[in-house]
C-alpha angles and dihedrals in degrees: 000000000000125000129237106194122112114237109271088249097047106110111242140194111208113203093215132010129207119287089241092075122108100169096051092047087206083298111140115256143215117233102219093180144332142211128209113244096228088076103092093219095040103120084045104054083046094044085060092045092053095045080044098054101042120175084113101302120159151154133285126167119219121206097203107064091025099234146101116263127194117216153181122210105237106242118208127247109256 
């Protein structure tokens, strides 16, 4: 079977986001990097990457795919 899942450090627009999410606003979003949940530090070390990065990065976690993704709301063009 083949995957089709995009590597965890392959950038990705995502046409929609979770309703959750304040700080995406139901804006699409870029995923900068991820980390896979089985790691127990996981939310931490993507908790740093997205403090490191700024320009509003932060952290979703995605169910499917079990893993913490950091992420930047995709603004317009204006």
């Amino acid at each position: 079977m083949t995957s089709l899942k995009a590597p965890p450090s392959a950038p990705l627009v995502q046409t929609g986001t979770s309703s959750w999410c304040a700080d995406c606003d139901g804006r699409p979003s870029e995923r900068i990097t991820a980390f896979p949940a089985g790691n127990t530090r996981a939310d931490l070390l993507a908790e740093r990457a997205a403090a490191a990065h700024g320009h509003g990065a932060h952290v979703h976690f995605v169910p499917r795919g079990d893993l913490f993704a950091v992420v930047v709301p995709v603004v317009a063009a204006q």
